[in-house]
C-alpha positions, 0 to 999 in steps of 0.5 A: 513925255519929252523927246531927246534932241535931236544930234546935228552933225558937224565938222573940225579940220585940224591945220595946228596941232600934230594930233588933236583930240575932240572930247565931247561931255560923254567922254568919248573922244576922236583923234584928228591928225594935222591936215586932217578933218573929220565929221562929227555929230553932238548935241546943240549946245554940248560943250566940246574941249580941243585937246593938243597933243604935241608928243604923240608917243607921251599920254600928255594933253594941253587943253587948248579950246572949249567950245560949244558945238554950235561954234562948229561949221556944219559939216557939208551934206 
């Protein structure tokens, strides 16, 4: 029997957009205002898509980066 992997934690900080959205292959999803950070935990090697939203009252999404969370800093112990 295999063991699942273990989840690491990492960190984004959001310096351009006015919100930015993180969606991880799961399909959950966290908000990060402009100037803002957060922590996070993923998978080595999940695939992790950075969406901008420039309008926050409009449902529309520009994918901006799809990262790998190995591409993440690690987020500070």
């Amino acid at each position: 029997m295999s063991t699942a992997p273990k989840r690491v934690r990492k960190q984004y900080m959001n310096t351009e957009y006015p919100l930015a959205m993180l969606r991880f292959e799961d399909g959950h999803e966290i908000k990060i205002y402009k100037g803002t950070g957060k922590e996070f935990d993923c998978y080595p090697g999940e695939h992790i898509k950075i969406l901008a939203l420039w309008d926050p009252t409009s449902t529309e999404r520009e994918l901006v980066a799809t990262k790998k969370s190995d591409d993440f800093p690690d987020a500070a112990e």
